[in-house]
C-alpha positions in Angstrom: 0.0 0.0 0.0 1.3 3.5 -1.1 1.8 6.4 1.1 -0.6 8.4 -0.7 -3.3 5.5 -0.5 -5.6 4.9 2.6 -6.8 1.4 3.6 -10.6 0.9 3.5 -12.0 1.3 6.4 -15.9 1.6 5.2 -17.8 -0.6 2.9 -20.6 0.7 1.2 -23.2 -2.1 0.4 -24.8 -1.5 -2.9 -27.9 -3.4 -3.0 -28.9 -1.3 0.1 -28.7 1.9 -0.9 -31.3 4.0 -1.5 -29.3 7.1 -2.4 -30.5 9.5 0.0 -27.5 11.1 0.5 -28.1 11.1 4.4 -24.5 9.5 4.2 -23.1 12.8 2.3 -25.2 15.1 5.0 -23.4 13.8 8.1 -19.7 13.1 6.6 -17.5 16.2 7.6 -15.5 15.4 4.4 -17.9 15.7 1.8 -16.1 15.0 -1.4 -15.2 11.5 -0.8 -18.8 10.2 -1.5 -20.0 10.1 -5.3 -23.8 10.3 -5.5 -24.2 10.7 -9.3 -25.0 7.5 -9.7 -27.6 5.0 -8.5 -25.7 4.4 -5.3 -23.7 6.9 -3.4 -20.3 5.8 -3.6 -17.1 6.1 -1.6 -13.2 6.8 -2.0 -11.3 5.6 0.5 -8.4 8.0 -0.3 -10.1 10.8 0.5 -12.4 8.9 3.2 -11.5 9.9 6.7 -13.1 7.2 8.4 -15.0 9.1 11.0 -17.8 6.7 10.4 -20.5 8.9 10.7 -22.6 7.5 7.5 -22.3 4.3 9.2 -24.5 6.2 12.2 -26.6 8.2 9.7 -27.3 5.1 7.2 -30.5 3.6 8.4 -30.7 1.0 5.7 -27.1 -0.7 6.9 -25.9 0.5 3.3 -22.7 1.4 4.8 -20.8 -1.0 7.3 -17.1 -0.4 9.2 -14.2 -2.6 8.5 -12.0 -4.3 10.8 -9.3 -7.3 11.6 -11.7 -9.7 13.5 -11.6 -12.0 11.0 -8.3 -12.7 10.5 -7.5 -12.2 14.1 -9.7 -14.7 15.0 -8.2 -17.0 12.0 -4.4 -16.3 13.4 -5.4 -17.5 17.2 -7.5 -20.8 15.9 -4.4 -21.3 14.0 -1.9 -21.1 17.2 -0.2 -17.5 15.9 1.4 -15.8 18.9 -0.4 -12.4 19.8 -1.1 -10.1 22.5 -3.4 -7.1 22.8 -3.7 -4.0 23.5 -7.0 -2.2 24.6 -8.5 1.0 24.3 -9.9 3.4 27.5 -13.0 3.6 26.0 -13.7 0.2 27.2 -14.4 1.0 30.5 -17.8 2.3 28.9 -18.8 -0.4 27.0 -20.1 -4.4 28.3 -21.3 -3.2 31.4 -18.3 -1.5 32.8 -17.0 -5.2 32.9 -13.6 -4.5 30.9 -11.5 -6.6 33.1 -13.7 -9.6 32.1 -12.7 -8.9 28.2 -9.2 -9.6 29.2 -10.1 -12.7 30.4 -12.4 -13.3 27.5 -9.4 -12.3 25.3 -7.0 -15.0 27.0 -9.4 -17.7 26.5 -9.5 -17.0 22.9 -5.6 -17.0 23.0 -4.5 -13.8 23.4 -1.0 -14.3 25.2 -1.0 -11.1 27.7 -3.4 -8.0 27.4 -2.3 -4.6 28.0 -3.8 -1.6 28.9 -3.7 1.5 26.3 -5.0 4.3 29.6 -1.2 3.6 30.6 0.2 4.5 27.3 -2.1 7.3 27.2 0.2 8.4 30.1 3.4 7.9 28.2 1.6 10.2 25.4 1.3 13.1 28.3 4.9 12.3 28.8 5.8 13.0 25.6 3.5 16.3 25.0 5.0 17.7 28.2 8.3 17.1 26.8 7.5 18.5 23.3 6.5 21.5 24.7 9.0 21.7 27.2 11.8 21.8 24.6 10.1 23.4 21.8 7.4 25.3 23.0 5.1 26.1 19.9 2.6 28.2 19.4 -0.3 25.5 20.6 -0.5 21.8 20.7 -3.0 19.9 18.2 -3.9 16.3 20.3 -3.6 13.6 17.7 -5.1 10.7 19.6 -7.6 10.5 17.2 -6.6 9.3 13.8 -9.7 10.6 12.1 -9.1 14.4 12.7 -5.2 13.3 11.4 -6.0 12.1 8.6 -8.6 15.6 8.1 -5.6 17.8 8.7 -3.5 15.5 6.5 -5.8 15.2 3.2 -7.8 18.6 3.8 -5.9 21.1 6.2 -1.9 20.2 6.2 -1.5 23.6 6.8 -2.1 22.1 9.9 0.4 19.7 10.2 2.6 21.6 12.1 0.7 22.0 15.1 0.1 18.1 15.6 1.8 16.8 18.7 4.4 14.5 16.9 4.4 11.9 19.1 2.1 8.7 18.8 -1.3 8.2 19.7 -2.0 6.2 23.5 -2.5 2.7 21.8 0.9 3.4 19.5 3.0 4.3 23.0 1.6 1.0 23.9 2.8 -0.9 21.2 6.3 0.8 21.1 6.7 -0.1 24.8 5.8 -3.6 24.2 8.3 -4.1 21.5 10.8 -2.2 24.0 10.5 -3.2 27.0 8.7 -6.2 27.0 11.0 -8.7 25.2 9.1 -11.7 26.2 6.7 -10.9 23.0 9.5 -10.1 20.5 8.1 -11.6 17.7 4.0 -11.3 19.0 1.6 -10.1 16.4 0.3 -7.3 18.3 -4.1 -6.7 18.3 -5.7 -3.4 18.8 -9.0 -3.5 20.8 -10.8 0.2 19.9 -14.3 1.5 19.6 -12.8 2.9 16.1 -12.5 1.8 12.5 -9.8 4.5 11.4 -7.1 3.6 14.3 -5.8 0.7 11.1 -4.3 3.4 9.2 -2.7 4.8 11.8 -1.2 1.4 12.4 -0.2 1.1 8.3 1.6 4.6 9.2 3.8 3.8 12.0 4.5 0.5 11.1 3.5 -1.4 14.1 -0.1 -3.3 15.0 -1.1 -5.9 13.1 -5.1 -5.9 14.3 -7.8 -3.5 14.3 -10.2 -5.7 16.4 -13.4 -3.8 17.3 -15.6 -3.8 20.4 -18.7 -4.0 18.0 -17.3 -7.1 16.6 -16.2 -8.8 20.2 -19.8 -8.3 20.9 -21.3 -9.4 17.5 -19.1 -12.2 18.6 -20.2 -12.8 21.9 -24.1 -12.6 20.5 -23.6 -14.9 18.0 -22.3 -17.9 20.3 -24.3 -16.9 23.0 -21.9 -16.0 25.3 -22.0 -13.3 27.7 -18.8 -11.5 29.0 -19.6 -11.8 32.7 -19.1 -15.3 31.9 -15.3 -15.4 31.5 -12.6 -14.1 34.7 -11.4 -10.6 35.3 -7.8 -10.7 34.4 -5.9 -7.6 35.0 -3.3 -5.9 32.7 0.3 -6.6 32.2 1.7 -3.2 32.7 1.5 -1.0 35.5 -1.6 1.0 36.3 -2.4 4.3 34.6 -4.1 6.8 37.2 -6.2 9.6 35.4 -5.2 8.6 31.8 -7.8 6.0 31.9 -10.3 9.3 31.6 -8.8 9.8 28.0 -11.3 8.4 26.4 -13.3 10.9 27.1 -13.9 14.6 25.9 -11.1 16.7 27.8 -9.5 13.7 29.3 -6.5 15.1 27.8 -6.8 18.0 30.1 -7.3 16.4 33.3 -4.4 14.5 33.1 -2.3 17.0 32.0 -3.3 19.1 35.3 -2.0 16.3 37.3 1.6 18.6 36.2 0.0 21.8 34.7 -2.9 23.3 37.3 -3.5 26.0 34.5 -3.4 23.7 31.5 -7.2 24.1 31.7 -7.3 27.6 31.3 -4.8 27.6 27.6 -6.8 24.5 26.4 -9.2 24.5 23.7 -11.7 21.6 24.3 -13.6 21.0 21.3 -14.8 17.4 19.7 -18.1 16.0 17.7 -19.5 16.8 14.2 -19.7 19.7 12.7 -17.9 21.8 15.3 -14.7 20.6 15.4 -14.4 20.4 11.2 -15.2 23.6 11.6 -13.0 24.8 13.6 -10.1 23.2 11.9 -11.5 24.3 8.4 -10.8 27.8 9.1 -7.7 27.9 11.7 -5.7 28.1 9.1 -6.7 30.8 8.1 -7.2 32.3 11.2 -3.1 31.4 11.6 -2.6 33.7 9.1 -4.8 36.4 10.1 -2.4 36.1 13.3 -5.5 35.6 15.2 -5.4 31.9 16.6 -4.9 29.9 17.8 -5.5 31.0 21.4 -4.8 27.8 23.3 -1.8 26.5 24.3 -3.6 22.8 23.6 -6.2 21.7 21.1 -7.9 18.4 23.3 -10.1 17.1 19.9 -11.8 14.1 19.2 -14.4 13.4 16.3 -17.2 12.0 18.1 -19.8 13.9 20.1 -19.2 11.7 23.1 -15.4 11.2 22.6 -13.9 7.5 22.0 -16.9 6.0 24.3 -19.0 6.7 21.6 -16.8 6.1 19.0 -18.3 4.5 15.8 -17.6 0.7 16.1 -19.2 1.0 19.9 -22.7 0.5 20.8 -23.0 3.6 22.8 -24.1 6.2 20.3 -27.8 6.2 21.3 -27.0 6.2 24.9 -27.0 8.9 26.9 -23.9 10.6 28.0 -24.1 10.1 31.6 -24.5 6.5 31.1 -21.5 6.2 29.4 -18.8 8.5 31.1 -19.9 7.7 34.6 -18.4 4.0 34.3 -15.8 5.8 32.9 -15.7 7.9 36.0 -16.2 5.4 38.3 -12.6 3.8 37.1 -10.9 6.7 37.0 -11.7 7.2 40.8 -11.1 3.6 41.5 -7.5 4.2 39.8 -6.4 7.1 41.9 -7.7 5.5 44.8 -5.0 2.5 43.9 -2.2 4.7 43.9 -3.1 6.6 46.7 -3.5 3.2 48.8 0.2 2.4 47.7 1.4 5.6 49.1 2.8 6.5 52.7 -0.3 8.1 54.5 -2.3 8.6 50.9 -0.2 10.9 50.3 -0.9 12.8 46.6 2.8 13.6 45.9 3.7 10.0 46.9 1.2 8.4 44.3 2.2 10.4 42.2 6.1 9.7 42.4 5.1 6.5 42.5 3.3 6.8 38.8 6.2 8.6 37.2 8.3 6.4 38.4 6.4 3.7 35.9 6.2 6.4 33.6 9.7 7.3 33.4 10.9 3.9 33.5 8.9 3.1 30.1 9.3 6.4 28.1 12.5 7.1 25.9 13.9 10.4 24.0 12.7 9.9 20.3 11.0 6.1 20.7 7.5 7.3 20.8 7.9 9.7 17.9 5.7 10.4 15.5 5.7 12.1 11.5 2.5 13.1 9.2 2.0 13.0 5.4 0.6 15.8 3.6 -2.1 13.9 1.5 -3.5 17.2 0.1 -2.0 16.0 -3.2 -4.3 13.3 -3.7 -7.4 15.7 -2.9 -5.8 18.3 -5.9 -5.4 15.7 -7.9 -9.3 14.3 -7.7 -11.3 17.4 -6.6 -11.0 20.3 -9.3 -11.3 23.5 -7.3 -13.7 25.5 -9.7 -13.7 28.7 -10.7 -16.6 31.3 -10.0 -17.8 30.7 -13.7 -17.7 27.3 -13.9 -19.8 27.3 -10.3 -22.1 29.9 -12.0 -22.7 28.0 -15.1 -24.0 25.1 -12.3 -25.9 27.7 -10.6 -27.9 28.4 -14.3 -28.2 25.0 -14.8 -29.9 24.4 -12.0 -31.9 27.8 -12.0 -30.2 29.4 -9.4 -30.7 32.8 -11.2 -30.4 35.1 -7.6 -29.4 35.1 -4.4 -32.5 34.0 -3.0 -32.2 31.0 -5.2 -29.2 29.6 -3.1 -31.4 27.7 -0.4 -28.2 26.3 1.4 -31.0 23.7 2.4 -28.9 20.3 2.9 -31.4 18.6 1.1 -28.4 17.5 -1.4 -26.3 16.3 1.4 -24.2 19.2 1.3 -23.5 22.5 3.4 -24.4 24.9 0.7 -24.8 25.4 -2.7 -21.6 26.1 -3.6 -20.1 22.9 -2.3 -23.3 20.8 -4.4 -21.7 22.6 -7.7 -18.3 21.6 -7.3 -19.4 18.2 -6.7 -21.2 18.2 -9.8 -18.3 19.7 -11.9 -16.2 17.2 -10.4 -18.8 14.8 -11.2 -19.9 13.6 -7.9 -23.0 14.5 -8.3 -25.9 15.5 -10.7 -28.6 18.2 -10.6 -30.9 16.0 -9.8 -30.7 15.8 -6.2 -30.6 19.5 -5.9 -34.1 20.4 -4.5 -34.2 23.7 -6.3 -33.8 22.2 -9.2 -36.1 19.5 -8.8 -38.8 22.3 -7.4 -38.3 24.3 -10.7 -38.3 21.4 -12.8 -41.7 20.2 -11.5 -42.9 23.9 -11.9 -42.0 24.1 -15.5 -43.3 20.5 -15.8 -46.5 21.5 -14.3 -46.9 24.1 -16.4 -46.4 22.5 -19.3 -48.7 19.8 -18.3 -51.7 22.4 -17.8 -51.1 23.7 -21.1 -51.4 20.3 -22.2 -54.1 19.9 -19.5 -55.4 23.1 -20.8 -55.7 21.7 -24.6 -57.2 18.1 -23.6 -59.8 20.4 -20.7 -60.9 22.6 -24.4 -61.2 19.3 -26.4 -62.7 17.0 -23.7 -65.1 20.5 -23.1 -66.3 20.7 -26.6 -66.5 16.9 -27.2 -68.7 16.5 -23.4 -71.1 19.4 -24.2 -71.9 17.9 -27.2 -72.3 14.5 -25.9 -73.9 16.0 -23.0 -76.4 17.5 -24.8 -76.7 14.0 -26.8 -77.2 12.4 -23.6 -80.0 15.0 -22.0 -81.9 15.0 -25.1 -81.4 11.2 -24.9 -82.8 10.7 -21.4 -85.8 12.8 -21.9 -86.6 10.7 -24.5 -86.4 8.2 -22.4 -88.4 9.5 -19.9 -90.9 9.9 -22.5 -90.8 6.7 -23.4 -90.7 5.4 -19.7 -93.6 7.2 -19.7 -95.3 5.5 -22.5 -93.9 2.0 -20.9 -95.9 3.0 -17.9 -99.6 3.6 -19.4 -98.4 0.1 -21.6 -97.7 -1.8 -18.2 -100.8 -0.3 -16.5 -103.0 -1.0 -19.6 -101.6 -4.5 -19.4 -102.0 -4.7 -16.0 -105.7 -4.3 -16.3 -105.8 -6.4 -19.0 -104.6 -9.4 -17.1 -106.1 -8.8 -14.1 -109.7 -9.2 -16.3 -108.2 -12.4 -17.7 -107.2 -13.6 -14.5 -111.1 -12.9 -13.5 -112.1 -14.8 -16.8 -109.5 -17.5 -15.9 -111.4 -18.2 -12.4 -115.2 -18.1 -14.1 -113.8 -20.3 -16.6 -112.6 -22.3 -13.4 -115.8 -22.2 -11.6 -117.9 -23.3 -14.6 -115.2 -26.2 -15.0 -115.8 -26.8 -11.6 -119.3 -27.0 -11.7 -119.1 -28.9 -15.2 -116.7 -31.5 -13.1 -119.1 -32.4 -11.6 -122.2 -32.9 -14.5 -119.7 -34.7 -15.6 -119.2 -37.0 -12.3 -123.0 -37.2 -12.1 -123.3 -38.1 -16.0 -120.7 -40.6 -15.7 -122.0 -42.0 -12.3 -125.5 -42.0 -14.5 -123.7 -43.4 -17.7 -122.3 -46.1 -15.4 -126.0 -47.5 -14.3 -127.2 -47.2 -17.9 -124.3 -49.4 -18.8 -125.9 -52.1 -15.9 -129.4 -51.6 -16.4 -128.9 -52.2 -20.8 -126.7 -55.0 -19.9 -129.7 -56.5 -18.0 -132.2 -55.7 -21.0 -129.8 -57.0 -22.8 -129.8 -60.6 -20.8 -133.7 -60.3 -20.5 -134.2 -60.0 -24.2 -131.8 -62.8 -24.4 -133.8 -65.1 -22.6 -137.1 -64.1 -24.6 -135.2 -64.8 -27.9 -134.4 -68.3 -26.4 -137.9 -68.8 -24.6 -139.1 -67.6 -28.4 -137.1 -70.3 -29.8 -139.7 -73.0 -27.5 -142.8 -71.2 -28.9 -142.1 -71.7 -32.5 -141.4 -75.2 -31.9 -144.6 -75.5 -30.1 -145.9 -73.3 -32.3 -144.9 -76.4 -35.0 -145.9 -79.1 -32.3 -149.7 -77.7 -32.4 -149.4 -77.3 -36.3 -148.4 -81.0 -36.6 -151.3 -81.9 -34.0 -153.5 -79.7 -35.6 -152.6 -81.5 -39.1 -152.8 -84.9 -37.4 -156.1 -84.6 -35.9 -157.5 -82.9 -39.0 -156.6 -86.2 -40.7 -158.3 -87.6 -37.9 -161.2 -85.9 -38.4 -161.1 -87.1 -42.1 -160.5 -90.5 -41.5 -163.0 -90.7 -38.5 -165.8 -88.9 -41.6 -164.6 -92.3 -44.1 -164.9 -94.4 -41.3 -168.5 -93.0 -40.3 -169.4 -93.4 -43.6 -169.0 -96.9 -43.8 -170.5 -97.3 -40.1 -174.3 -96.4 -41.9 -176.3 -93.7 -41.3 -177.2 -94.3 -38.0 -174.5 -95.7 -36.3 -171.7 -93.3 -38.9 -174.0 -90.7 -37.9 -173.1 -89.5 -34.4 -169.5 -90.4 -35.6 -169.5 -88.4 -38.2 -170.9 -85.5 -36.2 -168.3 -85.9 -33.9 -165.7 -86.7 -37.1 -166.7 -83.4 -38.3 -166.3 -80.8 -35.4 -162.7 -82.6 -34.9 -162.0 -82.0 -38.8 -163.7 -77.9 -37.6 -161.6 -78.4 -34.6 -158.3 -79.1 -36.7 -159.2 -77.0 -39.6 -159.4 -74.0 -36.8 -156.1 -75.4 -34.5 -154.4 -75.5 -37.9 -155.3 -72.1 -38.9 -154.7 -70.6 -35.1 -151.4 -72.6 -35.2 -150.3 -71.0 -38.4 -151.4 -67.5 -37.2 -149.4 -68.2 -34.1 -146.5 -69.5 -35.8 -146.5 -66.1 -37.8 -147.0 -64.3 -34.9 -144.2 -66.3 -33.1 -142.3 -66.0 -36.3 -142.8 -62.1 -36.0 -142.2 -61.9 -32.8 -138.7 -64.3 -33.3 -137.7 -61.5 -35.9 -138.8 -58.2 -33.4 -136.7 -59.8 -30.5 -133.5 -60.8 -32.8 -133.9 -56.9 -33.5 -134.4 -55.7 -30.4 -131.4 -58.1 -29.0 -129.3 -56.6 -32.0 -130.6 -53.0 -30.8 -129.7 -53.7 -26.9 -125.9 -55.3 -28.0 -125.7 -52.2 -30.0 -127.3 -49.8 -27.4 -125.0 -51.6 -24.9 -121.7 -50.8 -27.3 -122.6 -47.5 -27.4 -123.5 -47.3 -23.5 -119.9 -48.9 -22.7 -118.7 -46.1 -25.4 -120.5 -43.3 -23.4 -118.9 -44.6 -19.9 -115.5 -44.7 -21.4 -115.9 -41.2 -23.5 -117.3 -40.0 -19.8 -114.1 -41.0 -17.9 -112.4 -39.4 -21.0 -113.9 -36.4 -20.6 -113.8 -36.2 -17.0 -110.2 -36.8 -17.3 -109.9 -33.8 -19.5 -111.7 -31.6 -17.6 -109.8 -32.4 -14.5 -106.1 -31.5 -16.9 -108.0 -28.4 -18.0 -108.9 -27.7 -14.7 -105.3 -28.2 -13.7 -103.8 -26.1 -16.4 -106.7 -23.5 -15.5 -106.1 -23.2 -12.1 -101.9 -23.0 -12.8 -102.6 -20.5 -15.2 -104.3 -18.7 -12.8 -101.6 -18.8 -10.2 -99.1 -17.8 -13.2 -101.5 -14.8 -14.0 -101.5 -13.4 -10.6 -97.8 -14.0 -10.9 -97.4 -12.0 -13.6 -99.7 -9.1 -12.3 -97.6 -8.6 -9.4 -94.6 -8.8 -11.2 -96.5 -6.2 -14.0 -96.7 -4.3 -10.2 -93.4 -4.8 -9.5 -92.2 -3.3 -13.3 -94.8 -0.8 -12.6 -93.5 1.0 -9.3 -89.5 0.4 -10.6 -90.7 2.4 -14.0 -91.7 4.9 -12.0 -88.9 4.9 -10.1 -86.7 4.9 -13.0 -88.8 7.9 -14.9 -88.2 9.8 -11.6 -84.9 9.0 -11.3 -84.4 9.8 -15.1 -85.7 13.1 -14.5 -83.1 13.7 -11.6 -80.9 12.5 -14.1 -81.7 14.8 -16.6 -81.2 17.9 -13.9 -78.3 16.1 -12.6 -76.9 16.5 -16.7 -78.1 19.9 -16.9 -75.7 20.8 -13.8 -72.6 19.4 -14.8 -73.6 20.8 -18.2 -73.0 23.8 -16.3 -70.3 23.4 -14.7 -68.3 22.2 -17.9 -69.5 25.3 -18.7 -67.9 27.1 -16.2 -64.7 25.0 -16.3 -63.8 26.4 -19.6 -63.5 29.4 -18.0 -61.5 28.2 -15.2 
């Protein structure tokens, strides 16, 4: 890695996104994020890892970078290392710091030492600076973020930085000096920071930028808590009031242990936007001859100081919180020395301390030098002139003063700095809100001209069809009238046929039952013919008896009549007197045959006529009786179809009432619809008017 090139420290995830610049609006640098694309994106060059879009981002489109990884890798794989740890952990896990040492050591971290005591070699070292130098004021470099500000955007700077290394550096340096038992140790950083890695590619010492948000993520992720592991304490002596460095003016206070008045010549400034600010135009107050004032600039780039540093969780707690367990260690550390010393004596504690202090601190070791990096920003950031931001101004309709909104809304602290991104290309028009609001405007307008020629055409084209439609439902309340006195006219009309329908029912009713009774009387016609019938049967047959009687007598009759004749021949030849009594009685039996003969022939005509009247009359009664069994069946026939004419009758009639109550029903809805038609038809007249009237709008 070149000199001129900055590690990473700050992924920007591209799928998440959403390009709302909130990331450009809270970094203090600016002109390291590009958002003229779809995604903002970042150079890490010109990056100072603050990681204040990582705070602002709420869609986790940007995410900090660190060594847990491959420090984890290097301990699974049996690599030698020890760490060092950073103040601000007294205000993270609970105030339970001494429990990450051991929680360290069981991951296989070889020794753990404590960065607050380094932070006391860095007082050393300022003391001495200014001892033996004495310049003009002091710039605290403990935070590598406001370095590498001062190195990429203000090396005019660079001068006033303390050049001596940060607490966790003097911590390293002593290790590698003074603790030979570790020569050779791969050496892990434990910070609430993602920038202190480039301070580590600087100096040239520290292998691991290990985060407390990733020990944690850690610890989450296996389900481990840290009160779980023992406290182990550090390997080197105790710091006293160092361990306060962490936070805001920490600096101070333990440099007041040796200067009472320090307070008085230091400038005590840290967080977002205020200290950028300040350092963006001391410079220039430098040349002014007007600052700085202070003998010491005590800085750090988050609000809170390094307890709320960006790879901590504390940034939504409040400040109390957080610096009283901070506090509470500080007094717990001056306590310690003060219980080591004769009678708790203040001078004797502190003896005591520089005794550790002096014993660990060495002329030149802890040294440190700066790059000036402003190349790199020359070299990628045109600095426009006032035409070239005015032809972005016109572009973007910024025609007057008033126009300059300084709003933010692009991410940016004015106006001026959104058009030199955009001539530098890292960013677009489009996400300036002036420009967007006149855009809209002059899109609006256009689209009620437009809106304006459709309103004249739809006008024209709805007043005609308007009218169309008026004229069209007054016809058709005309003819919904016309429906009506038709469905009333037809109404009456069934109604009198479903009165015809039930006379024709009651006649059918009443013919039902001629019917039943003619049938009934059809029915004992049938018995009493059939009994003629048999009567004139046995005549016919008792007729039969007479004729041969009739035939017997007629044989007699012939017989005796011969009789008579023969007795008359006989009485002849018997004489007069005895063939005459005979012959008297010969004769009246020849009369008597003579008149049985002609009696039996009469009767056997008679009979004969009679035979012939009773074969007709038994013809007559077989026929009569046909025709009587046809009447019975042509009765049930027709009492069968009166009682299906009946039926249909009587379902007509149901069907009929039916249908007038449905003719009813049609009959109130028409009128309902010919009212409602003529609401309708006002209802068309209105808008008529007011399309009218919207012409003119």
């Amino acid at each position: 890695m070149s000199a001129d090139t900055l590690r990473p420290v700050v992924e920007v995830i591209e799928e998440k996104c959403v390009n709302c610049h909130r990331c450009i609006l809270a970094c203090p640098a600016k002109m390291c994020n590009d958002g003229s694309g779809s995604y903002v994106k970042l150079n890490s060059d010109l990056c100072i890892g603050c990681g204040e879009c990582i705070s602002a981002c709420s869609h986790g489109a940007r995410k900090g970078i660190d060594d847990f990884s491959s420090f984890l890798s290097d301990l699974r794989s049996g690599k030698p290392i020890v760490a060092v740890v950073a103040p601000a952990i007294a205000a993270c896990f609970d105030g339970q710091y001494l429990e990450v040492n051991g929680f360290l050591k069981a991951l296989g971290v070889k020794a753990v030492f404590d960065a607050s005591f380094g932070a006391e070699l860095t007082v050393k070292s300022y003391l001495e600076y200014q001892k033996k130098k004495n310049p003009i004021s002091i710039i605290a470099q403990p935070c590598p973020t406001l370095v590498t500000f001062i190195e990429i955007y203000r090396p005019e700077l660079i001068p006033l930085l303390a050049p001596a290394d940060s607490p966790i550096v003097h911590t390293m340096k002593m290790i590698r000096k003074y603790y030979r038992e570790y020569e050779g140790y791969k050496i892990a950083a434990i910070t609430p920071c993602y920038s202190k890695r480039r301070e580590f590619d600087v100096v040239g010492i520290g292998d691991y930028n290990v985060t407390f948000n990733s020990i944690e993520d850690y610890l989450n992720t296996s389900g481990r808590n840290i009160t779980s592991y023992p406290a182990e304490d550090y390997m080197n002596p105790p710091a006293e009031r160092a361990v306060l460095f962490s936070t805001p003016g920490g600096l101070t206070r333990t440099v007041e242990r040796y200067d009472r008045d320090i307070a008085e010549h230091t400038r005590k400034i840290e967080g977002a936007p205020e200290v950028y600010h300040y350092f963006a135009h001391l410079g220039e107050m430098m040349k002014k001859g007007i600052g700085p004032i202070h003998k010491l600039i005590d800085c750090l780039n988050c609000a809170m100081g390094c307890n709320g540093g960006p790879a901590t969780g504390n940034r939504h707690k409040h400040i109390d919180e957080i610096e009283g367990l901070v506090e509470k260690r500080g007094r717990e550390m001056r306590e310690r020395y003060k219980a080591h010393a004769l009678l708790k004596s203040p001078r004797l504690a502190k003896k005591r301390l520089d005794r550790y202090i002096n014993a660990r601190w060495e002329e030149g070791l802890y040294k440190r030098s700066y790059i000036d990096r402003s190349s790199v920003f020359r070299k990628t950031i045109k600095n426009p002139s006032q035409v070239e931001i005015q032809r972005i101004y016109e572009a973007t309709y910024k025609k007057s003063k008033k126009d300059l909104l300084n709003c933010g809304a692009c991410g940016y602290a004015s106006c001026e700095q959104m058009a030199v991104a955009i001539i530098n290309g890292l960013n677009k028009p489009q996400n300036c809100r002036h420009f967007i609001q006149i855009e809209i405007e002059m899109m609006n307008e256009s689209h009620r001209n437009e809106m304006k020629k459709t309103v004249d055409t739809v006008y024209d084209n709805t007043i005609e069809k308007m009218n169309r439609n008026i004229a069209g439902v007054e016809q058709l309340s005309r003819d919904i009238s016309e429906t009506a006195a038709c469905v009333v006219g037809s109404s009456a009309a069934i109604e009198q046929m479903v009165k015809n329908i039930q006379t024709i029912t009651n006649t059918l009713e009443a013919n039902a039952a001629s019917v039943s009774n003619l049938s009934a009387l059809s029915i004992s016609g049938k018995s009493s013919m059939e009994e003629v019938v048999r009567l004139i049967s046995d005549v016919s047959a008792q007729s039969e008896s007479l004729i041969e009687a009739s035939k017997v007598i007629s044989d007699m009759a012939s017989r005796t009549s011969v009789l008579g004749m023969n007795a008359t021949i006989e009485a002849a030849h018997a004489g007069s007197t005895v063939g005459k009594g005979f012959a008297v009685v010969a004769n009246e039996i020849r009369v008597l045959a003579n008149r049985s003969g002609n009696q039996a022939s009469s009767i056997s005509k008679s009979l004969n006529s009679i035979k012939s009247l009773i074969d007709a009359s038994n013809s007559s009664s077989l026929s009569a009786q046909s025709q009587f069994e046809n009447i019975v069946s042509l009765t049930y026939t027709v009492q069968n179809e009166e009682l299906a004419i009946k039926d249909s009758i009587t379902h007509e009639n149901h069907g009929g009432r039916r249908v007038l109550q449905s003719l009813n029903e049609i009959n109130t809805l028409i009128r309902k619809i010919k009212d409602e038609s003529a609401e309708l038809s006002s209802s068309g007249r209105a808008i008529l008017e007011d399309i009218r009237s919207l012409k003119s709008v």
